[in-house]
C-alpha positions as CSV (number, residue, x, y, z in Angstrom):
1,X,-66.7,-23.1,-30.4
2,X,-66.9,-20.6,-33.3
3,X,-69.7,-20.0,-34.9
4,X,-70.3,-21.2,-38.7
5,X,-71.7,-17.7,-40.6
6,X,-75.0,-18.3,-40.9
7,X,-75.2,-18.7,-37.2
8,X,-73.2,-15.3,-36.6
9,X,-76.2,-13.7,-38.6
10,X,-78.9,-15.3,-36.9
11,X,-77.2,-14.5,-33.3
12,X,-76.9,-11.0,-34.7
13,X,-80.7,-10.6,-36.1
14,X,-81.8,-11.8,-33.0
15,X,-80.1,-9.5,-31.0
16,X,-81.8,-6.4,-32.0
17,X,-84.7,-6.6,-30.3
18,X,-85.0,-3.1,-30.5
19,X,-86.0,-1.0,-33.5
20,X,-83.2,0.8,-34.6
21,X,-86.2,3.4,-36.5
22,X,-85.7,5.5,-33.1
23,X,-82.9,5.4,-32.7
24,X,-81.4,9.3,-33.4
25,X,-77.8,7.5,-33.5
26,X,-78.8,5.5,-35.8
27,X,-79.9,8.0,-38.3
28,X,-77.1,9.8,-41.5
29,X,-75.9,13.1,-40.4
30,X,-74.8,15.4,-43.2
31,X,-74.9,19.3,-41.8
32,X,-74.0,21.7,-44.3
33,X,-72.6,21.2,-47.9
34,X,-69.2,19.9,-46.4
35,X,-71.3,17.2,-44.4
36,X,-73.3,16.4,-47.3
37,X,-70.4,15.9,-49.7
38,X,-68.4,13.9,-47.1
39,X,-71.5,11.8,-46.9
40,X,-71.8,11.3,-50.7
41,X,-67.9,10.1,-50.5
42,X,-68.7,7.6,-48.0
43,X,-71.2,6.1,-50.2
44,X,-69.1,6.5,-53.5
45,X,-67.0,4.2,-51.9
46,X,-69.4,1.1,-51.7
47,X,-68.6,0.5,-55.2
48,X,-64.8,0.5,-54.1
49,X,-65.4,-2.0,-51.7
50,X,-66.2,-0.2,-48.5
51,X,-68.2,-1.4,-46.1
52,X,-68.3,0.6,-42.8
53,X,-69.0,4.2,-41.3
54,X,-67.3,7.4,-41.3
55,X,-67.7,10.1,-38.7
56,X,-66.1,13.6,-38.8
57,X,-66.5,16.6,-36.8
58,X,-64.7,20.3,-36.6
59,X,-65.1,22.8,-34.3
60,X,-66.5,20.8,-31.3
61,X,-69.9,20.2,-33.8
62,X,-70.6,16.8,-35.6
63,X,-70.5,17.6,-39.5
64,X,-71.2,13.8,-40.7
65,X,-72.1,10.3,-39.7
66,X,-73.3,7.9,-42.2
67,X,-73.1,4.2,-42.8
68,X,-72.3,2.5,-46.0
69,X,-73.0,-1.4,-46.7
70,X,-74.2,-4.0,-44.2
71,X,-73.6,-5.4,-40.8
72,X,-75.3,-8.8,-41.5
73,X,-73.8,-11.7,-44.6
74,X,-76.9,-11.6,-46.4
75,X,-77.1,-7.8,-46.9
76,X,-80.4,-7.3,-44.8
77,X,-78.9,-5.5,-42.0
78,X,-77.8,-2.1,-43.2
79,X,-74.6,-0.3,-41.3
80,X,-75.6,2.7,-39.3
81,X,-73.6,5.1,-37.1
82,X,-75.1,3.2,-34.4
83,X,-73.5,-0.2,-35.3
84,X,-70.7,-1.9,-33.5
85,X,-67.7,-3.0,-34.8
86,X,-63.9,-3.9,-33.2
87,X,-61.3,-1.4,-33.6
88,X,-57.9,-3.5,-32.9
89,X,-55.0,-2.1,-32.6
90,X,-57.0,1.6,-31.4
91,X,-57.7,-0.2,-28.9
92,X,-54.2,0.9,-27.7
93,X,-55.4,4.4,-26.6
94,X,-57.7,2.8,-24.1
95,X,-54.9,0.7,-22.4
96,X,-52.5,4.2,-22.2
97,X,-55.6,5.9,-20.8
98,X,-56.0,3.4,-18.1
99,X,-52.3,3.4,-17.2
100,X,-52.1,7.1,-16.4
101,X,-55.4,7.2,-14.7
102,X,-53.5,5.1,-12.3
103,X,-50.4,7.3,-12.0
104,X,-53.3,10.4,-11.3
105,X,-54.3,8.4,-8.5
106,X,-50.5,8.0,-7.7
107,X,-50.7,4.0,-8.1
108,X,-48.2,4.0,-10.9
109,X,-45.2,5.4,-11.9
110,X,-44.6,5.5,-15.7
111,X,-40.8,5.8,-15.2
112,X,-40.6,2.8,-12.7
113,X,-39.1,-0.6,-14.3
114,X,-42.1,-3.3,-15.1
115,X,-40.5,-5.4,-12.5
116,X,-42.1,-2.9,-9.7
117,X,-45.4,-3.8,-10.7
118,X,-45.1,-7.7,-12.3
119,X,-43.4,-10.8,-10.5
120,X,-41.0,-12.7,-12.3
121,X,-38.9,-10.5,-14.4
122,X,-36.1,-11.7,-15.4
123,X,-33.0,-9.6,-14.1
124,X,-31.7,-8.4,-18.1
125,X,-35.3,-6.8,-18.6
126,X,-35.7,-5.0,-15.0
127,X,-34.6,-2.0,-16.7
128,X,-37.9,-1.9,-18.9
129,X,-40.0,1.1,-17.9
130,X,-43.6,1.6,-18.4
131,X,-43.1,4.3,-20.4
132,X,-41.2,2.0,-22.5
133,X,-43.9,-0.1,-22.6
134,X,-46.8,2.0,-23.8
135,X,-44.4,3.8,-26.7
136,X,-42.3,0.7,-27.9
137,X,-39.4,1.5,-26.8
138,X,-38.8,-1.4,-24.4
139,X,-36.1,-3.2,-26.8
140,X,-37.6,-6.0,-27.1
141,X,-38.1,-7.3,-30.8
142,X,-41.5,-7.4,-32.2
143,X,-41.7,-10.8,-33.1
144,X,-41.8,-11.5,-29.5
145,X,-45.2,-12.9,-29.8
146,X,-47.3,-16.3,-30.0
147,X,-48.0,-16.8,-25.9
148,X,-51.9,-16.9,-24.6
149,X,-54.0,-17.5,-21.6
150,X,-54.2,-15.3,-18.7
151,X,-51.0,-16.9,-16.7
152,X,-48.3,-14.1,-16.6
153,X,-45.6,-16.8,-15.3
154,X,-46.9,-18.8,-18.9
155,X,-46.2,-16.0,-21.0
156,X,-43.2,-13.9,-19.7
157,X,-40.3,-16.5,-20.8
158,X,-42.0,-16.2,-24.4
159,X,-42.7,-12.6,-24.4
160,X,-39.5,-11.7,-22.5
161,X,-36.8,-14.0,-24.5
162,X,-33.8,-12.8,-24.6
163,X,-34.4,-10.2,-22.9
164,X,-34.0,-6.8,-25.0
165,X,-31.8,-6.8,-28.7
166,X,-31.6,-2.4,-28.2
167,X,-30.6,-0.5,-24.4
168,X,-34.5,0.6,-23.6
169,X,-35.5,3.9,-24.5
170,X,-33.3,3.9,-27.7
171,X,-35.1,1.8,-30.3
172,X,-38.6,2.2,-31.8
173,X,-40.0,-1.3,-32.4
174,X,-43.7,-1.7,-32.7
175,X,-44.6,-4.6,-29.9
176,X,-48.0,-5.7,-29.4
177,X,-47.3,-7.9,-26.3
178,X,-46.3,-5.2,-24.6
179,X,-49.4,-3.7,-24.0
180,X,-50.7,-7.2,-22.9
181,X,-48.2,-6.9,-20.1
182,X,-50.0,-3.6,-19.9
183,X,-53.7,-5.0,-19.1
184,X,-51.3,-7.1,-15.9
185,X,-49.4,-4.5,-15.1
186,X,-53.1,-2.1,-14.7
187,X,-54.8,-4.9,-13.1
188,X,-52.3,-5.5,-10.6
189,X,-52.0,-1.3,-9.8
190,X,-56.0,-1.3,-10.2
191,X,-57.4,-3.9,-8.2
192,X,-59.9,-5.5,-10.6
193,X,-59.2,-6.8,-14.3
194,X,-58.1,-4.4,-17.1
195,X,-61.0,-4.7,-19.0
196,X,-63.3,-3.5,-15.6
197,X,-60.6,-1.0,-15.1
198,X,-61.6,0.7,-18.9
199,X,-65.2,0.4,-18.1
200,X,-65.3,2.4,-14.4
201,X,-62.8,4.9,-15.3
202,X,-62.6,5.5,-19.0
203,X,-65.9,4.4,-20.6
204,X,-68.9,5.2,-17.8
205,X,-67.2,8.9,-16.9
206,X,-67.0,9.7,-20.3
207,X,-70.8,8.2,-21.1
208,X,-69.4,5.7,-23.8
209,X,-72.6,3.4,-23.2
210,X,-72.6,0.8,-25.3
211,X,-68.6,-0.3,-25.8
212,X,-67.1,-3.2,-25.2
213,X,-64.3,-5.9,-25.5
214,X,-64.5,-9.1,-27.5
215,X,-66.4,-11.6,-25.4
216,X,-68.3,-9.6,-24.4
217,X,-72.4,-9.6,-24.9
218,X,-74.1,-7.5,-27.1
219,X,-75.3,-4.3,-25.6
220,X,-79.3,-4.9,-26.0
221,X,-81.0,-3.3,-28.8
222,X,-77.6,-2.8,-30.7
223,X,-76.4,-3.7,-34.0
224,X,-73.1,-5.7,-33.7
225,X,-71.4,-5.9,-37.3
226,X,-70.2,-9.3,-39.0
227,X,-66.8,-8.5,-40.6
228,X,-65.6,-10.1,-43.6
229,X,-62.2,-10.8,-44.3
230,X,-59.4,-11.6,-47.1
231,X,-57.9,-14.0,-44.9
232,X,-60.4,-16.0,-42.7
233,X,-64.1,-16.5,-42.1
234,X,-66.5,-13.9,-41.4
235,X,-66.8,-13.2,-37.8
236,X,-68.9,-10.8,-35.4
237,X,-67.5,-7.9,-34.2
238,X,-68.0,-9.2,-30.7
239,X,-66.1,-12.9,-31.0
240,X,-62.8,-13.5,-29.9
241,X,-60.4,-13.3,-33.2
242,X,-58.0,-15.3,-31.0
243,X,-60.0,-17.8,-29.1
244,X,-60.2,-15.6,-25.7
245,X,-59.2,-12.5,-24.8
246,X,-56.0,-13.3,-23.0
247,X,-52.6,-12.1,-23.4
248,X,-52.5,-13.0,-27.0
249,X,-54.4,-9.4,-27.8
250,X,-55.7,-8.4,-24.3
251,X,-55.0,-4.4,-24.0
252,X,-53.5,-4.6,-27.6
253,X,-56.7,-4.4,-29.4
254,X,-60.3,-6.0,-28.9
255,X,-62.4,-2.8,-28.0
256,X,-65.8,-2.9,-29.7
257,X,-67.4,0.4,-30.2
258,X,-69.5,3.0,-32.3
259,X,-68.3,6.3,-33.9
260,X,-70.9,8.1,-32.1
261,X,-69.1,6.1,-28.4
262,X,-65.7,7.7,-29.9
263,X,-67.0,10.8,-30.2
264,X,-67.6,10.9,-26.4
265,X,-64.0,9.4,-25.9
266,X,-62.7,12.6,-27.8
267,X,-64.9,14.8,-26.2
268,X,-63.8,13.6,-23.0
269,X,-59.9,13.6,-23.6
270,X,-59.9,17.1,-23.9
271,X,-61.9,17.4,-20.4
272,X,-61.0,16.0,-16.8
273,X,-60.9,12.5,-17.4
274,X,-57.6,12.6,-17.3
275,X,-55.0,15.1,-15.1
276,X,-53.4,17.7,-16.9
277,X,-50.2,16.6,-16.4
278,X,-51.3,13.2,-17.7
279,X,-53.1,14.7,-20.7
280,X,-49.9,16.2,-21.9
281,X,-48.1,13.1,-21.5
282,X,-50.8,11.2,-23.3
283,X,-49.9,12.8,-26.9
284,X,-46.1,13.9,-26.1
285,X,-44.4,12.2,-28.7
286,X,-41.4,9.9,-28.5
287,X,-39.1,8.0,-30.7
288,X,-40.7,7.1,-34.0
289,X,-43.7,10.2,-33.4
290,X,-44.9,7.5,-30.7
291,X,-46.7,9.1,-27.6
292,X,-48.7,6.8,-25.1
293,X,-50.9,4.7,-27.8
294,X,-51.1,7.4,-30.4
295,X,-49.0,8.4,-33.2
296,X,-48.6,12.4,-32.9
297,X,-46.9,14.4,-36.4
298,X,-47.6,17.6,-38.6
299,X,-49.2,16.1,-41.8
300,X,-49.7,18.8,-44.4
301,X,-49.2,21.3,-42.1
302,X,-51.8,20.3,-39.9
303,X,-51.4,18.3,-36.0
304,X,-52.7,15.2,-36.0
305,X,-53.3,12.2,-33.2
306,X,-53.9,9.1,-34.7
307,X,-54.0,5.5,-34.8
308,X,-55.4,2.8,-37.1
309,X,-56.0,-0.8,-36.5
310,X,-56.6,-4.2,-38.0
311,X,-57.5,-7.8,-37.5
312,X,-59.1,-10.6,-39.3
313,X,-62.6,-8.5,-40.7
314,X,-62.3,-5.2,-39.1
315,X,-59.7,-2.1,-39.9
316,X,-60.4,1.4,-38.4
317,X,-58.5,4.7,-38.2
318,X,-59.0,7.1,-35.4
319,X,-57.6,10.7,-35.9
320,X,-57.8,14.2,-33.9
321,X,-56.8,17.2,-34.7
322,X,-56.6,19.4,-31.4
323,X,-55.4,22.8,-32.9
324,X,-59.1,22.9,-35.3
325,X,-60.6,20.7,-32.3
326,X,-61.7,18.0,-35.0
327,X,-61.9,14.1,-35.1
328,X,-62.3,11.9,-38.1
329,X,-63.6,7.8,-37.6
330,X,-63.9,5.5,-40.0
331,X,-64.3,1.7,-39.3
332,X,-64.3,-0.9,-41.8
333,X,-66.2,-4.2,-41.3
334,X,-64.3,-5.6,-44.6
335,X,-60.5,-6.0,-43.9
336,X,-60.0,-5.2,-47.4
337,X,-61.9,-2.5,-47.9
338,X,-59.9,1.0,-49.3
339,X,-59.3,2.6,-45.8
340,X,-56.7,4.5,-46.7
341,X,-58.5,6.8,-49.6
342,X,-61.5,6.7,-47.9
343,X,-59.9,9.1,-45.0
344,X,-57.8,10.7,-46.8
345,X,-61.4,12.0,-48.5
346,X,-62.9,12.7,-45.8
347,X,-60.1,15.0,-44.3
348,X,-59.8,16.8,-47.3
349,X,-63.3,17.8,-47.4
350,X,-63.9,18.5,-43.8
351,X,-61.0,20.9,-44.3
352,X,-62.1,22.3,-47.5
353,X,-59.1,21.3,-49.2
354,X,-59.1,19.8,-53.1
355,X,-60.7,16.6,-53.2
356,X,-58.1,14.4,-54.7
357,X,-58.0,11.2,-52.9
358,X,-59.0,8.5,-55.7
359,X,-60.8,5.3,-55.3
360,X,-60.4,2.6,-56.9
361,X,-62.6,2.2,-60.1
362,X,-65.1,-0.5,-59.9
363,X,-65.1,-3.1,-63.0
364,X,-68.0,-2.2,-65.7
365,X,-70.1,-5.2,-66.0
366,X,-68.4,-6.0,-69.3
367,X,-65.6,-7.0,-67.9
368,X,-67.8,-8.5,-64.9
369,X,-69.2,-11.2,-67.5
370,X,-65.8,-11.8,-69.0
371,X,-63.5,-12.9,-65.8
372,X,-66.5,-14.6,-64.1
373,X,-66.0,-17.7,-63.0
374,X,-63.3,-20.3,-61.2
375,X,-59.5,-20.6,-62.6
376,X,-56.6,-22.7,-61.0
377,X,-52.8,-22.9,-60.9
378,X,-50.4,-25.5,-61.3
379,X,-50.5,-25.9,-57.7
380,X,-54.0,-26.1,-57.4
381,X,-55.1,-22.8,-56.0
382,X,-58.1,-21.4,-56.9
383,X,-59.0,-18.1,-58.3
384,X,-62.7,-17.2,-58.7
385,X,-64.0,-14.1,-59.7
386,X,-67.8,-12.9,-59.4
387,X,-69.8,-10.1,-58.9
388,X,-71.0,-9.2,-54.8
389,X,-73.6,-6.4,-55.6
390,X,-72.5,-4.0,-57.7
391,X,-68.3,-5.0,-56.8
392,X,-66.2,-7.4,-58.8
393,X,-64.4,-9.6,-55.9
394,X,-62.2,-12.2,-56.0
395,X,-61.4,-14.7,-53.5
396,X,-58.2,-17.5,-53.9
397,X,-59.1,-20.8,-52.0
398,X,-55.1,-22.1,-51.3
399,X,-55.0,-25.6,-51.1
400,X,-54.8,-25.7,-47.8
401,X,-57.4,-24.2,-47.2
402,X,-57.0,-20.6,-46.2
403,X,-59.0,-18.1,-48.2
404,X,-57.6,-14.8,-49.8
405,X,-60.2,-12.4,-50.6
406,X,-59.4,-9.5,-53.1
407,X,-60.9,-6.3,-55.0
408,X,-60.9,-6.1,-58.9
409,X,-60.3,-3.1,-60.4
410,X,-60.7,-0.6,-63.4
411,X,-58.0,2.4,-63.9
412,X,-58.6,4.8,-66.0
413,X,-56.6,3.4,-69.0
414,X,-58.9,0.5,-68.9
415,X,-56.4,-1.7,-66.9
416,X,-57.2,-4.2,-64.1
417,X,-56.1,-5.0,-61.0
418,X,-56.4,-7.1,-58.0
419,X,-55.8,-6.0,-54.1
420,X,-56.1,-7.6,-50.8
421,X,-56.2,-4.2,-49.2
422,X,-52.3,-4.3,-48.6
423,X,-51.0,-5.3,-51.7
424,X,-51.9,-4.2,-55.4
425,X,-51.1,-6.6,-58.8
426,X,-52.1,-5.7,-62.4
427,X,-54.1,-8.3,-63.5
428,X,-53.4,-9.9,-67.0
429,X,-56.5,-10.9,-69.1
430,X,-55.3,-14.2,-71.6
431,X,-57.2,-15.3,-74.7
432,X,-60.8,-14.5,-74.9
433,X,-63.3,-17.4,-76.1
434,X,-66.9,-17.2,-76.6
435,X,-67.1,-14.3,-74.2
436,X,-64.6,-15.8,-71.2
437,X,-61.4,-15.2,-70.3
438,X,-59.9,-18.5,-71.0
439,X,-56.8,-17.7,-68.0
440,X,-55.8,-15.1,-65.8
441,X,-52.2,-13.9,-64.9
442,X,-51.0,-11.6,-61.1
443,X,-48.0,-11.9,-59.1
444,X,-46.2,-14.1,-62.0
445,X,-48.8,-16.6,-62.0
446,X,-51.1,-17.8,-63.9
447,X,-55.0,-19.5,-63.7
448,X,-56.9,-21.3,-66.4
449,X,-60.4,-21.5,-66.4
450,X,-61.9,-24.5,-64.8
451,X,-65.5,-23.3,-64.5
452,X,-68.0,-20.5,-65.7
453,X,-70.0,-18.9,-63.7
């Protein structure tokens, strides 16, 4: 049964048990003026509409950690470094991990076809390889998608259909259900479920203490962030997003973590965790700068690893850069929050570069007072506008039902816009009456006012 928000906050509060006041994780690191300035982005940002935290290190030593916002609805549960919060689709690197610490112990063979390791595939996809799996190369079409439970014979003529559109190995299409026949395929090889395969050979040897996977109960004492989003109700970091954790988004995201737990992870990729042979193929890229669940390119001259994720309240981008040995976090509990600046921030300043990454301007309370309120279309959608702290949100209620939530913005020229976080509209103001906006006009539509808030 999901939980109603209130009642998320509530489970949340009474979960920390533990003072977080001792808690050195807990605590903003800013060493040096780099750390210090990457730390006064972060914050900058709240009035963006970030909510989350942001980790960076160089040179093997942490240079910041800080959290910005809160974990809790009601804004009385700040975000530290030592919160929790999901990390989707990064979750990807764990399920890779997992496979080739089966081939090290010689229990898989990434070149082998699927069909040596899972019963029941169909003849026209036995050419599949694991490889193929873990870089998205298996040729089978990403919309692929929709099947759930935990019975492989359930989901294979759904995932499977078809069979592939391109010869495998050939084609780059991103496939999430591919690495939920992972979890099976690591299971199966491993003895003992996927997620107890991640814990007893990827999580305890590299001392990542407190992560998790949806479902999962909240490591005692620990802060486990509510994330809002522009599509759906709130939910904790720790409830399923999908009902269980099944093959509907087992292995392809559902990890629940800390920056400070990732930090270990990165540590411990560039130790013994994982052969050396197995480490190489780890970040050898493939078709489309795909290795095994990282992306692996030259951006502005620099290596980088990465991956980023997103589900309904929580977006996250995980980056390393192995020639300066440096890693950058930064998890969101808003879904539409400005990741994408936000990092692009923090890697310029942890390299000393020129800081221009640009956020988006929040609206002065001027404009605040004149959009506030509800409007509605012709179809009946509504469009309210209102202030959340010191951010001008907006949220459209659809008719049937389904909530939108979106950023208002100031440019520079004094022009305003909404976002979602993917998408980006210049907002029209219409004709101005005792202080209102009397209608609103993005995306070809317009609202007229229906309430004053």
């Amino acid at each position: 049964m999901r939980r109603t928000a209130p009642a998320l906050t509530l489970a949340i509060l009474l979960s920390t048990s533990v003072a977080f006041a001792d808690d050195r994780e807990a605590a903003t690191v800013g060493e040096g003026d780099v750390g210090e300035r990457i730390v006064a982005w972060a914050r900058s940002a709240e009035s963006a509409g970030f909510s989350g935290v942001v980790f960076a290190a160089r040179k093997g030593k942490v240079v910041a950690a800080v959290g910005v916002g809160s974990a809790d609805l009601e804004g009385k549960i700040p975000l530290t470094p030592a919160a929790l919060l999901e990390i989707a689709s990064a979750t990807k690197q764990f399920t890779a991990a997992a496979v080739l610490h089966l081939v090290d112990l010689k229990k898989i063979d990434l070149d082998a076809s699927i069909a040596t390791y899972l019963p029941g595939i169909p003849e026209d996809c036995k050419a599949i390889t694991v490889r193929q799996l873990i870089q998205h190369t298996s040729g089978i079409p990403g919309t692929n998608s929709g099947g759930g439970g935990t019975d492989l014979a359930a989901v294979l003529p759904i995932f499977l259909k078809g069979g592939p559109k391109h010869p495998p190995g050939t084609h780059w299409e991103y496939w999430n259900q591919g690495y939920a026949l992972l979890t099976e395929i690591v299971a199966r090889a491993g003895g003992k479920p996927y997620v107890e395969v991640c814990k007893d050979a990827l999580f305890a040897p590299s001392k990542m203490t407190v992560t998790c996977f949806t479902g999962d109960a909240a490591p005692e004492g620990r802060v486990v962030a509510v994330g809002r989003s522009k599509n759906g109700a709130p939910r904790s970091a720790l409830e399923h997003p999908y009902g269980e954790y099944g093959f509907q988004y087992r292995g392809m995201g559902g990890a629940v973590t800390t920056v400070w737990d990732l930090w270990r992870w990165h540590r411990a990729l560039d130790g013994k965790l994982l052969s050396e042979s197995s480490r190489t193929a780890l970040f050898e890229p493939g078709l489309n700068d795909y290795a095994l669940g990282w992306f692996v390119r030259v951006e502005r001259g620099r290596l980088v690893q990465f991956h980023g994720g997103g589900v309904r309240g929580f977006i996250c981008e995980v980056r390393r850069y192995p020639d300066d040995d440096a890693c950058i976090f930064v998890l969101c509990n808003r879904d539409d929050a400005p990741l994408g600046p936000v990092t692009r921030g923090v890697e310029q300043l942890l390299f000393g570069e020129e800081l221009t990454a640009t956020l988006p301007r929040p609206a002065d309370p001027e404009v605040a007072g004149r959009l506030a309120g509800a409007y509605r279309d012709a179809r009946g959608n509504v469009f309210r506008v209102g202030l959340d702290g010191d951010v001008l949100r907006a949220t459209i209620t659809w008719t049937g039902g389904q909530v939108t939530r979106m950023l208002v913005a100031k440019g520079a020229d004094g022009s305003l816009s909404v976002s979602d976080g993917s998408d980006t509209y210049e907002l029209t103001v219409g004709p101005v009456a005792d202080g209102e906006a009397t209608s609103l006009r993005f995306a070809e539509v317009e609202y007229t006012r229906i309430e004053s808030d």
